[in-house]
N, CA and C atoms of all chains as a GROMACS GRO file, in nm:
protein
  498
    1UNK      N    1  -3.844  -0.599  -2.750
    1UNK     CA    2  -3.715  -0.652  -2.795
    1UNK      C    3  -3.611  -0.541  -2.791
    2UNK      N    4  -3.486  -0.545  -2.744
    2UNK     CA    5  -3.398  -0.490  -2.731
    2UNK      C    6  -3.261  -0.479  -2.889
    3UNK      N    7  -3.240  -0.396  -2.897
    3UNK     CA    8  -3.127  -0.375  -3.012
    3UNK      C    9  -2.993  -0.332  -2.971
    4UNK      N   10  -2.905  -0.340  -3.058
    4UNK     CA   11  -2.816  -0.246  -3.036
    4UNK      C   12  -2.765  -0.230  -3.198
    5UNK      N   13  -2.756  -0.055  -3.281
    5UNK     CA   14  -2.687  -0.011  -3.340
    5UNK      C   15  -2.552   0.004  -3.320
    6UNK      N   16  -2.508   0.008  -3.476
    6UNK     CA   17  -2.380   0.070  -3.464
    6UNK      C   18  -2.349   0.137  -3.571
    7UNK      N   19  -2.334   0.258  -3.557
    7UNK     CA   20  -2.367   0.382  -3.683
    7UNK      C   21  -2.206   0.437  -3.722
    8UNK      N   22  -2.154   0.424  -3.830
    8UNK     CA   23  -2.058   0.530  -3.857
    8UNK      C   24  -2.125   0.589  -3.978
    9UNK      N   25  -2.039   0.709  -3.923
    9UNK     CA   26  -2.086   0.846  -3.961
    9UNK      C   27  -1.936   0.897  -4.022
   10UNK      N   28  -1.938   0.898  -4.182
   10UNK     CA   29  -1.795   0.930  -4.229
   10UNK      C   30  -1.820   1.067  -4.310
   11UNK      N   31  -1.719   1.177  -4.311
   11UNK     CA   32  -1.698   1.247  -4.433
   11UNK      C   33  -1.725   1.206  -4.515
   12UNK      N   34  -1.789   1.283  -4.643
   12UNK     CA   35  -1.843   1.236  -4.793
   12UNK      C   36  -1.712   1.238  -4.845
   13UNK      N   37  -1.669   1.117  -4.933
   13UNK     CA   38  -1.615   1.112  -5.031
   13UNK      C   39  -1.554   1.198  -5.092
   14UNK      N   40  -1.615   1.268  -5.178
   14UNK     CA   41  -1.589   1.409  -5.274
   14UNK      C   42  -1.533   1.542  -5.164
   15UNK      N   43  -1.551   1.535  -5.061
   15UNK     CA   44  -1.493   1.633  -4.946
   15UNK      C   45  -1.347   1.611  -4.916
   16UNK      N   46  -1.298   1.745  -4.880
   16UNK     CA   47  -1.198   1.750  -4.813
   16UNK      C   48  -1.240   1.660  -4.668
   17UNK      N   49  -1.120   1.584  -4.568
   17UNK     CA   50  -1.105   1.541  -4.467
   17UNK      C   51  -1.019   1.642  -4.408
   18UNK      N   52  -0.959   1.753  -4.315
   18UNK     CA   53  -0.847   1.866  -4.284
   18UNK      C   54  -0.842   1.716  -4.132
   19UNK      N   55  -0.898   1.682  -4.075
   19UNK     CA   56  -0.825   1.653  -3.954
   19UNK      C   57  -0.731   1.513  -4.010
   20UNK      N   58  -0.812   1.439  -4.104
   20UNK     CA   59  -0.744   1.300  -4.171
   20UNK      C   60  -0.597   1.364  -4.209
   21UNK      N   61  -0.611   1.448  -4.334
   21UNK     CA   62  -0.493   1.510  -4.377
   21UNK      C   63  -0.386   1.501  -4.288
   22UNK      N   64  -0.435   1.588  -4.156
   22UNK     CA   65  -0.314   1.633  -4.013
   22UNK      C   66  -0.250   1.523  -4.018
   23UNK      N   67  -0.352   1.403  -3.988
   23UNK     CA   68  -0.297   1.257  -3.915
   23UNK      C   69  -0.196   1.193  -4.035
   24UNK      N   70  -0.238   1.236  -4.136
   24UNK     CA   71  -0.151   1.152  -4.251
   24UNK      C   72   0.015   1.231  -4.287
   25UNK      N   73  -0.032   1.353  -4.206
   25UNK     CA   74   0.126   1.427  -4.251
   25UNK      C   75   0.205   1.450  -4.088
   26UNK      N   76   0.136   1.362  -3.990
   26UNK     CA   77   0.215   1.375  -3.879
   26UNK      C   78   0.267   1.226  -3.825
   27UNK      N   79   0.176   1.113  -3.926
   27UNK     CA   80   0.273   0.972  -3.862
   27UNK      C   81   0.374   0.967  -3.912
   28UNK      N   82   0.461   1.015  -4.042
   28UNK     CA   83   0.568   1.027  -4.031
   28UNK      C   84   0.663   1.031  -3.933
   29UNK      N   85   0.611   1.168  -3.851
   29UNK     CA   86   0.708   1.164  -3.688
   29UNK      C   87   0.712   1.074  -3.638
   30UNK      N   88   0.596   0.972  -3.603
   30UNK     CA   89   0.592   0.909  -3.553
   30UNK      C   90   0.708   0.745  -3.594
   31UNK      N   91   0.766   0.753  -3.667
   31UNK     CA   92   0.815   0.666  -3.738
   31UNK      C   93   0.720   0.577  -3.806
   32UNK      N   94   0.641   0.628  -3.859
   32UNK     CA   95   0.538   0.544  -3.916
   32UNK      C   96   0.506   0.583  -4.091
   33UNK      N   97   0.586   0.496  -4.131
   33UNK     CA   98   0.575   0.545  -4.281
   33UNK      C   99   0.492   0.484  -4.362
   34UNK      N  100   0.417   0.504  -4.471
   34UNK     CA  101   0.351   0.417  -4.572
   34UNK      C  102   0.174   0.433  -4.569
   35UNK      N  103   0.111   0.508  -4.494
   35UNK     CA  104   0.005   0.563  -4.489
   35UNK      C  105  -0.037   0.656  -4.577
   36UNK      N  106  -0.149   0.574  -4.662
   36UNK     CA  107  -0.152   0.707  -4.756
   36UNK      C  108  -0.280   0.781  -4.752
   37UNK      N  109  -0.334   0.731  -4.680
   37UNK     CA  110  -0.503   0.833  -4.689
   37UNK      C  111  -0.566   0.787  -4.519
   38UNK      N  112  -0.620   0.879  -4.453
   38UNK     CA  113  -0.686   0.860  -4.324
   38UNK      C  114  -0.829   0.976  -4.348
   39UNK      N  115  -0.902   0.925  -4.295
   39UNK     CA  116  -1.066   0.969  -4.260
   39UNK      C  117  -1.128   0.987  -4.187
   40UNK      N  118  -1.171   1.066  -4.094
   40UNK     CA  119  -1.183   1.058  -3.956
   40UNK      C  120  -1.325   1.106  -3.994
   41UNK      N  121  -1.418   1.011  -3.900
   41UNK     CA  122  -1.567   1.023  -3.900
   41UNK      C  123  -1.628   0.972  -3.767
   42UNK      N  124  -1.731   0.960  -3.745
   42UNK     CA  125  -1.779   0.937  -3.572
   42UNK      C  126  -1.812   0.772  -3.544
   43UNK      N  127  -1.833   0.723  -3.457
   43UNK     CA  128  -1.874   0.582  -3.475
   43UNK      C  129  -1.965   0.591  -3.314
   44UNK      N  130  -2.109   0.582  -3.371
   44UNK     CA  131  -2.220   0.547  -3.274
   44UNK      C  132  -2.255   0.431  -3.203
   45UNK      N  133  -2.234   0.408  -3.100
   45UNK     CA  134  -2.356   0.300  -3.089
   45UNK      C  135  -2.461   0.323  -2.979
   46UNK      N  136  -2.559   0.253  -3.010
   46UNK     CA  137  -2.702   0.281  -2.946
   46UNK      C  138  -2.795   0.195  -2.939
   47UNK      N  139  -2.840   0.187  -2.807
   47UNK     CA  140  -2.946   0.085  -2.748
   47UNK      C  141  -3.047   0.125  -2.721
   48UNK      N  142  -3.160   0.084  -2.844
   48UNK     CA  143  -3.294   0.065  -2.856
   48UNK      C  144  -3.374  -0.006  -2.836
   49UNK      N  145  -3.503   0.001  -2.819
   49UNK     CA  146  -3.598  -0.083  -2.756
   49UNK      C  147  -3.714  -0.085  -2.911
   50UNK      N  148  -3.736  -0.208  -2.963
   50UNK     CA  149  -3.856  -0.181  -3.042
   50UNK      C  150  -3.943  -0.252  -3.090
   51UNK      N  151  -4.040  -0.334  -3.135
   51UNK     CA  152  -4.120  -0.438  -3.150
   51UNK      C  153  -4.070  -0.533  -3.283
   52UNK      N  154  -3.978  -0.487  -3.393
   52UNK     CA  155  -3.941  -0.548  -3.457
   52UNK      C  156  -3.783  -0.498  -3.494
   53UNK      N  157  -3.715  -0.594  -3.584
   53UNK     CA  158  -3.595  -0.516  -3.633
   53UNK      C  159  -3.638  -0.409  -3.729
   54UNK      N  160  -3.760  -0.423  -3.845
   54UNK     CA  161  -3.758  -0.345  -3.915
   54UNK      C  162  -3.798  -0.218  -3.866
   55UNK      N  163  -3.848  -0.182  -3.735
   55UNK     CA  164  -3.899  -0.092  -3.657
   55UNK      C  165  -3.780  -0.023  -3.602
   56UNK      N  166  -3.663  -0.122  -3.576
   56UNK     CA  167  -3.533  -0.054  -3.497
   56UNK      C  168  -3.437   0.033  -3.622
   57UNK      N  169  -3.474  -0.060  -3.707
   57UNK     CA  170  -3.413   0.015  -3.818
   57UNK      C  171  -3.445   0.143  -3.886
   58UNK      N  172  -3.567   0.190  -3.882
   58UNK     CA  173  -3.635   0.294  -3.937
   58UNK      C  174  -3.631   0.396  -3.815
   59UNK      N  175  -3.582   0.364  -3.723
   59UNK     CA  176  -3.553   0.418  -3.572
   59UNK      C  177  -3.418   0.510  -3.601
   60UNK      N  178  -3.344   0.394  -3.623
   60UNK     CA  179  -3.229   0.442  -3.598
   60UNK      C  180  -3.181   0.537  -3.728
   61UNK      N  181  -3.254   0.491  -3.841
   61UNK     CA  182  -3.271   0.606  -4.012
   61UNK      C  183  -3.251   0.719  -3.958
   62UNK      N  184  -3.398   0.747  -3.892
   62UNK     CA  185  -3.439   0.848  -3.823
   62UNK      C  186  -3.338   0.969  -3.757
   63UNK      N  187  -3.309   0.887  -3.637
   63UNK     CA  188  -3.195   0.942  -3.544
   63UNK      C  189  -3.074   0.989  -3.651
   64UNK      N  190  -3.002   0.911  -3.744
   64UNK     CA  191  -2.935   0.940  -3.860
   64UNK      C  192  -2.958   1.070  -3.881
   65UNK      N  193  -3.038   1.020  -3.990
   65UNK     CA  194  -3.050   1.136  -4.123
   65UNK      C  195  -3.153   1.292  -4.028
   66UNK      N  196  -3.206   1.295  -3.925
   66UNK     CA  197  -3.270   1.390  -3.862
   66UNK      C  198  -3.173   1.459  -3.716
   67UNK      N  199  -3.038   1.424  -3.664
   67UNK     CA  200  -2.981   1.432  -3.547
   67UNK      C  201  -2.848   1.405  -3.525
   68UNK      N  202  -2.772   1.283  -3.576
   68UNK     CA  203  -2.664   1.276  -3.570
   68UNK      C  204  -2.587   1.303  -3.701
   69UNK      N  205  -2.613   1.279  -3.817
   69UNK     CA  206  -2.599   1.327  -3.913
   69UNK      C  207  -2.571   1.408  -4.007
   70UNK      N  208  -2.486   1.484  -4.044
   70UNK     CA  209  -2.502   1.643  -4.142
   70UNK      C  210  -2.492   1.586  -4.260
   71UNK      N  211  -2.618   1.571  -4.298
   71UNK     CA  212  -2.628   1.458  -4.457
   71UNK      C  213  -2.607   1.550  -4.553
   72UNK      N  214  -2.574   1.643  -4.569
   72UNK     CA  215  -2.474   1.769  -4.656
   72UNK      C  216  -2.373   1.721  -4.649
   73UNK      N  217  -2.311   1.740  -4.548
   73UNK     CA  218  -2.156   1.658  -4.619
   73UNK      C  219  -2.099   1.556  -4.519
   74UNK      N  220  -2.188   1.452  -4.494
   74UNK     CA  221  -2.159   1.291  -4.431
   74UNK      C  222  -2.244   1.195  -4.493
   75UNK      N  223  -2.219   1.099  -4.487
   75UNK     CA  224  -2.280   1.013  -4.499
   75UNK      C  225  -2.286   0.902  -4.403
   76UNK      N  226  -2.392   0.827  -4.376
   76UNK     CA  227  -2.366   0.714  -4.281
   76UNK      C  228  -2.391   0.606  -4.317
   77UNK      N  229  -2.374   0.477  -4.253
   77UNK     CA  230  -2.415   0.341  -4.267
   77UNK      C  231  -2.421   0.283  -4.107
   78UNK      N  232  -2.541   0.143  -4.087
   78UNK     CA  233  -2.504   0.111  -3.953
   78UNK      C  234  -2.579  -0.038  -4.010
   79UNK      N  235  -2.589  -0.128  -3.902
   79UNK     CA  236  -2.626  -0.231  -3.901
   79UNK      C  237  -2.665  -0.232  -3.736
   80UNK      N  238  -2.838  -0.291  -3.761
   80UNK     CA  239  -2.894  -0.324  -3.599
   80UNK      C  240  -2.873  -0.476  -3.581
   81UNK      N  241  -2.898  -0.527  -3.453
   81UNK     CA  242  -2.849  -0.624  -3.402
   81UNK      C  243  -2.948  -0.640  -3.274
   82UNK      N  244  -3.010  -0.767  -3.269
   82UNK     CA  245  -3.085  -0.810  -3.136
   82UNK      C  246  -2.982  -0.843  -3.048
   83UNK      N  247  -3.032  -0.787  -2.887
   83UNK     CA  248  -2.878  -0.827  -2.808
   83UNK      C  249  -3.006  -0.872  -2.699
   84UNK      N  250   0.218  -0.440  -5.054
   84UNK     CA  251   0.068  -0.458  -5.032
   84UNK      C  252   0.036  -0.334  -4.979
   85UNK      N  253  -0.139  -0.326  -5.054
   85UNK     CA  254  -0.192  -0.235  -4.989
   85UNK      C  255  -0.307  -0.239  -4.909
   86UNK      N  256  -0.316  -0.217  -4.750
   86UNK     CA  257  -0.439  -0.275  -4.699
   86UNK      C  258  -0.541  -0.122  -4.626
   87UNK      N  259  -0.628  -0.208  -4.587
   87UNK     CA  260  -0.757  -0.044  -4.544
   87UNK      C  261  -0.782  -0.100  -4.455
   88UNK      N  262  -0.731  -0.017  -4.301
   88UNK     CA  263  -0.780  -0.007  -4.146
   88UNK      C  264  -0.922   0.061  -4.152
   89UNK      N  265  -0.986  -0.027  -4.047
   89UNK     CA  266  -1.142   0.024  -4.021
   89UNK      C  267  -1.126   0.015  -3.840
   90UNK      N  268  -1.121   0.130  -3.843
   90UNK     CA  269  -1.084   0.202  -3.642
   90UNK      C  270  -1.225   0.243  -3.576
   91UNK      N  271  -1.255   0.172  -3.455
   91UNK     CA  272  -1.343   0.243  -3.398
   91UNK      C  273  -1.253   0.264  -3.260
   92UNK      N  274  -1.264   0.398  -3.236
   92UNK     CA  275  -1.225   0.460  -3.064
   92UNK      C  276  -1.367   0.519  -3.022
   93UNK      N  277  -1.344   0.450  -2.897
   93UNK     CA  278  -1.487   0.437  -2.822
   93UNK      C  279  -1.456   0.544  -2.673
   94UNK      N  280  -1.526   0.600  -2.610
   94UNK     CA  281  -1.461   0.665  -2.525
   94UNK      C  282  -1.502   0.517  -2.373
   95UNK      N  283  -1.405   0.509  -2.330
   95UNK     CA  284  -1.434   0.370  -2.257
   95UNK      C  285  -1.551   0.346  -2.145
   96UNK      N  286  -1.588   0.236  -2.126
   96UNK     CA  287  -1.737   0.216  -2.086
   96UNK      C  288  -1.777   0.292  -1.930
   97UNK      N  289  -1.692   0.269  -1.832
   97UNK     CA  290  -1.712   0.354  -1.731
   97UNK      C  291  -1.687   0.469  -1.704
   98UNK      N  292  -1.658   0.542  -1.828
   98UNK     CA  293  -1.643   0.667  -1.795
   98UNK      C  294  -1.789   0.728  -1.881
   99UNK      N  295  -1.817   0.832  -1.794
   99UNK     CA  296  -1.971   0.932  -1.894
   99UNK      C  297  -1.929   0.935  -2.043
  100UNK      N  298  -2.024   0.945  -2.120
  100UNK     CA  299  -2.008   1.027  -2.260
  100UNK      C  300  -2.139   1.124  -2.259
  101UNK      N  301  -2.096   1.272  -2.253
  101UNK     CA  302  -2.209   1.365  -2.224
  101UNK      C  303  -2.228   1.419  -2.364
  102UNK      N  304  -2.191   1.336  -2.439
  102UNK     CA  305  -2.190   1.405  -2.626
  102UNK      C  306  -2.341   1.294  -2.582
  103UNK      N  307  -2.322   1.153  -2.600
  103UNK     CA  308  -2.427   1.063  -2.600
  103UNK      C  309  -2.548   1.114  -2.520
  104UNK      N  310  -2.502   1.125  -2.380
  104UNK     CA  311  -2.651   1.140  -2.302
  104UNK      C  312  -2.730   1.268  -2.364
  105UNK      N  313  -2.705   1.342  -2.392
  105UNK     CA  314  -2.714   1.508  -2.475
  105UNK      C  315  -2.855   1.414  -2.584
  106UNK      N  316  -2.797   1.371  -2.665
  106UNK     CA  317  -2.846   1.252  -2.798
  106UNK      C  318  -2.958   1.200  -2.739
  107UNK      N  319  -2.935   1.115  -2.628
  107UNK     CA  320  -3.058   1.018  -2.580
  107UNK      C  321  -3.179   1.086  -2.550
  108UNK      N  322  -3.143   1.220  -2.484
  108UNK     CA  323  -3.193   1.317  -2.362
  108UNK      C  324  -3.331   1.437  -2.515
  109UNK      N  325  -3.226   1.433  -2.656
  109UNK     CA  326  -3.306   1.487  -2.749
  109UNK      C  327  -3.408   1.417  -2.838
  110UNK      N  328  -3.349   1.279  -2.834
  110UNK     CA  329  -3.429   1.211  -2.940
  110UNK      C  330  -3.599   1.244  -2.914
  111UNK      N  331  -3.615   1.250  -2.849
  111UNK     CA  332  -3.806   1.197  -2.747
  111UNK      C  333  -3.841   1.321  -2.861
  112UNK      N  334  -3.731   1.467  -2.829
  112UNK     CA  335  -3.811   1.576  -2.897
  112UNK      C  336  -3.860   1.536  -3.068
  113UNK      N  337  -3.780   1.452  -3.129
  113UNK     CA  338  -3.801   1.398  -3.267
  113UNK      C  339  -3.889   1.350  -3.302
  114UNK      N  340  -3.974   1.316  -3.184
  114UNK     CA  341  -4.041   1.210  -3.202
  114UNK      C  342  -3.957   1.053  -3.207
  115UNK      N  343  -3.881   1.008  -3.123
  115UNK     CA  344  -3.842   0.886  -3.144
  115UNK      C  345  -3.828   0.901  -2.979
  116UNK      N  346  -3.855   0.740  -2.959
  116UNK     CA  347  -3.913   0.691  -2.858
  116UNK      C  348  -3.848   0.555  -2.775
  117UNK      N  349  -3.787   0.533  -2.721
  117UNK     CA  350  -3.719   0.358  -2.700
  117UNK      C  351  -3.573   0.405  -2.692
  118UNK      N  352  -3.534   0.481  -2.727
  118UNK     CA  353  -3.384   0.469  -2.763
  118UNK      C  354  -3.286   0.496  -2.579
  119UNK      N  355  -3.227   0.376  -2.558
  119UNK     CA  356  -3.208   0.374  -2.375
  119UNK      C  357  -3.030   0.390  -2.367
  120UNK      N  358  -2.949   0.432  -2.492
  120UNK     CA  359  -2.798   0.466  -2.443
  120UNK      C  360  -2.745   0.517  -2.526
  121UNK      N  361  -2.664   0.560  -2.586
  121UNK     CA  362  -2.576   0.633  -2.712
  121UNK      C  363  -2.457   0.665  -2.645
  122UNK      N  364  -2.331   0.631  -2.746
  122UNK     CA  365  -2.244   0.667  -2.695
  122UNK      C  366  -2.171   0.703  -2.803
  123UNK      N  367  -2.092   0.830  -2.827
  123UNK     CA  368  -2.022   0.871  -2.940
  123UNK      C  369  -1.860   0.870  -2.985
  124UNK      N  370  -1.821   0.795  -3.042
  124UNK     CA  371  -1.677   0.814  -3.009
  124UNK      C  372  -1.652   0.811  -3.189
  125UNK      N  373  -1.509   0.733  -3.289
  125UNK     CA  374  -1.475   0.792  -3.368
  125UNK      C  375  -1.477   0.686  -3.430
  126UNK      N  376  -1.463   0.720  -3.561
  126UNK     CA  377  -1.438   0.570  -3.684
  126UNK      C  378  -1.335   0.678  -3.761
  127UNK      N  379  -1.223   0.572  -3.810
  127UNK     CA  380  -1.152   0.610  -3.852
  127UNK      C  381  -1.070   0.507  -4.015
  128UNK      N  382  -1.098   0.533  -4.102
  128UNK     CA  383  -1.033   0.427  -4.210
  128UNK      C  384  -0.913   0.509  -4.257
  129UNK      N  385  -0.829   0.407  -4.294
  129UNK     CA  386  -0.630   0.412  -4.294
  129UNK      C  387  -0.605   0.315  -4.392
  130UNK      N  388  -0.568   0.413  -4.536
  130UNK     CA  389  -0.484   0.352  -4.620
  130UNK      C  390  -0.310   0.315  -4.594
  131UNK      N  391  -0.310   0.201  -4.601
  131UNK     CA  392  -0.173   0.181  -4.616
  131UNK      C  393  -0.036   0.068  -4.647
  132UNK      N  394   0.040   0.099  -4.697
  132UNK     CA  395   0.155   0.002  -4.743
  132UNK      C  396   0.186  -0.062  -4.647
  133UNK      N  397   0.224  -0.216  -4.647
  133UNK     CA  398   0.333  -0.292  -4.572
  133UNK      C  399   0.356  -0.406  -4.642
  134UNK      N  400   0.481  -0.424  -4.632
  134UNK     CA  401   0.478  -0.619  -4.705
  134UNK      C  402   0.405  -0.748  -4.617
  135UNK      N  403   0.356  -0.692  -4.485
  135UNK     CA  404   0.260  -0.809  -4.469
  135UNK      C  405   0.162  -0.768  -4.353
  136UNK      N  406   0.042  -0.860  -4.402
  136UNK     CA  407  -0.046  -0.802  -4.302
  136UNK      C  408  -0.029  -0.788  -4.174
  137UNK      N  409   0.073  -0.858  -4.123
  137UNK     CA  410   0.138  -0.883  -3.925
  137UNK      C  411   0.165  -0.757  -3.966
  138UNK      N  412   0.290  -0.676  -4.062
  138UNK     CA  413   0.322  -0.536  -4.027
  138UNK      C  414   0.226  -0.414  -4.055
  139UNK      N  415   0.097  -0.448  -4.140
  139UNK     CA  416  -0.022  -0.338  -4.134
  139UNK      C  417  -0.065  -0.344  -4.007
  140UNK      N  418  -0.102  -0.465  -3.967
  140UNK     CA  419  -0.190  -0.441  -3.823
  140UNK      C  420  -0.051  -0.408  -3.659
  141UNK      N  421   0.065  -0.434  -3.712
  141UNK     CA  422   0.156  -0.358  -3.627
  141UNK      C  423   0.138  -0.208  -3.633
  142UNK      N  424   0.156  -0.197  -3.736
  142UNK     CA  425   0.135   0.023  -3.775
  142UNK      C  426   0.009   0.087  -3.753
  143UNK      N  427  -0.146  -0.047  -3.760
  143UNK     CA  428  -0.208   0.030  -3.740
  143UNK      C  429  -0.217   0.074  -3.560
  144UNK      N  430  -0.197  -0.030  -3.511
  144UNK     CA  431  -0.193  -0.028  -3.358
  144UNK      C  432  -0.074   0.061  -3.350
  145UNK      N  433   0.021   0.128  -3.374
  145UNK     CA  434   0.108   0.224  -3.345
  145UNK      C  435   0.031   0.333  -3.357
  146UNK      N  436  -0.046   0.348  -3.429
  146UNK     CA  437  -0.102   0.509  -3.520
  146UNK      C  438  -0.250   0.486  -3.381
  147UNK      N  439  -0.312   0.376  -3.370
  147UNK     CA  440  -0.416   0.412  -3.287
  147UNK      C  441  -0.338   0.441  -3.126
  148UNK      N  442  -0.228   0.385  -3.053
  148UNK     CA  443  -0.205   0.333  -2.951
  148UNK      C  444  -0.138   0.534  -2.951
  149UNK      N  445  -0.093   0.548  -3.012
  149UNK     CA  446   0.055   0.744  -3.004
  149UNK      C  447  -0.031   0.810  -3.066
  150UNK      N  448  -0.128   0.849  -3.124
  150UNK     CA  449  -0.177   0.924  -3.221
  150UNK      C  450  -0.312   0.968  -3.189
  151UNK      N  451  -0.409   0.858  -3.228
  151UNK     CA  452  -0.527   0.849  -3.298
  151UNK      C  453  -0.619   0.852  -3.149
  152UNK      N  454  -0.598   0.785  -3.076
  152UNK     CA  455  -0.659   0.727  -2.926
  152UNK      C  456  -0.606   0.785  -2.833
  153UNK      N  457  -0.690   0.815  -2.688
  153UNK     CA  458  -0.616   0.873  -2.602
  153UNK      C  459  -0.662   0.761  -2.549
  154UNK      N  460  -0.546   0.670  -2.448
  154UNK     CA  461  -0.552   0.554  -2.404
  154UNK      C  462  -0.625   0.551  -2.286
  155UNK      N  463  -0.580   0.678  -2.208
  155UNK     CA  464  -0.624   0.678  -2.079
  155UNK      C  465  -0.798   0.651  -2.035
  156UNK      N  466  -0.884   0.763  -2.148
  156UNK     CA  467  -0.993   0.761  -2.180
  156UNK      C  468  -1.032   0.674  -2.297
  157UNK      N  469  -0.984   0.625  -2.363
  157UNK     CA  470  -1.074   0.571  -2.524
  157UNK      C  471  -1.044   0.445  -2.486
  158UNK      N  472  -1.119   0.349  -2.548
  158UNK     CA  473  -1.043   0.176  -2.597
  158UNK      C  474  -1.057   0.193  -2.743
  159UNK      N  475  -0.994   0.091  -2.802
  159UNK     CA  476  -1.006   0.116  -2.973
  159UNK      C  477  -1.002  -0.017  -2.980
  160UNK      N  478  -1.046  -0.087  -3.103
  160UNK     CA  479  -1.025  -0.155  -3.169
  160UNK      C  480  -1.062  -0.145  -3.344
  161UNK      N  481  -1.001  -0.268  -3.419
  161UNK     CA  482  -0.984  -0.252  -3.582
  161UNK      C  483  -0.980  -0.378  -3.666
  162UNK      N  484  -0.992  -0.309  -3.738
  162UNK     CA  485  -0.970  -0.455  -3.887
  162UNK      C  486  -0.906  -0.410  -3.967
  163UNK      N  487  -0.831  -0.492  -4.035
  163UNK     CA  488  -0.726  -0.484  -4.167
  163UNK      C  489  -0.778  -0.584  -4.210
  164UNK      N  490  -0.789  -0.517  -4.368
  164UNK     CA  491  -0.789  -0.574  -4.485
  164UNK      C  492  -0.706  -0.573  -4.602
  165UNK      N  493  -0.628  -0.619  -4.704
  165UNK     CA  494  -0.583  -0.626  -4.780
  165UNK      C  495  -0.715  -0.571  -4.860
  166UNK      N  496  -0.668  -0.472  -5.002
  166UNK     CA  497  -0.745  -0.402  -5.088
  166UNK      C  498  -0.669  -0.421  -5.192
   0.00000   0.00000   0.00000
């Protein structure tokens, strides 16, 4: 059976964001007013092969918290999907 | 009103992503096994004011379209929500 993830990968909470910050003190220029907080984090997706969902899921944990991840200061969430 | 953009910029489908193949090319060493594409691009969430949701999801597409996205390479898409 075939999957497909889709992982974001955000700054923790309690952390500074420095690139969000940039973006929030430069749409001004842009004529863009009224933005008050931005977060910039990664967004995965990935196509797996595996005998069950709960198998794709413990897959993709994996890949997470061991590889894409700096679970020091990110956190992630994803949801798998049969395609 | 105050609503929260949820941004994914993707780097677009026919072009390489050598952040991803890098990913696919390591997993095996993890011990993980099946995994056949990865592709890495950005998630991005955006607090912000407008008196209506037509003008949140106008600003957010300004901030992804001049800013946030490089058009040439990325596609993006998003959701607004009222919070």
């Amino acid at each position: 059976m075939k999957f497909q993830a889709h992982i974001n990968i955000m700054p923790k909470a309690e952390l500074l964001d420095p690139q969000g910050k940039v973006v929030v003190k430069n749409l001004p220029n842009l004529g863009l007013k009224g933005v008050s907080d931005v977060r910039i984090g990664k967004h995965v997706t990935m196509e797996l092969h595996a005998d069950s969902e709960q198998e794709a899921h413990d897959k993709v944990e994996l890949a997470c918290s061991k590889l894409l991840a700096n679970v020091i200061m990110e956190s992630y969430d994803f949801v798998v999907e049969e395609v």
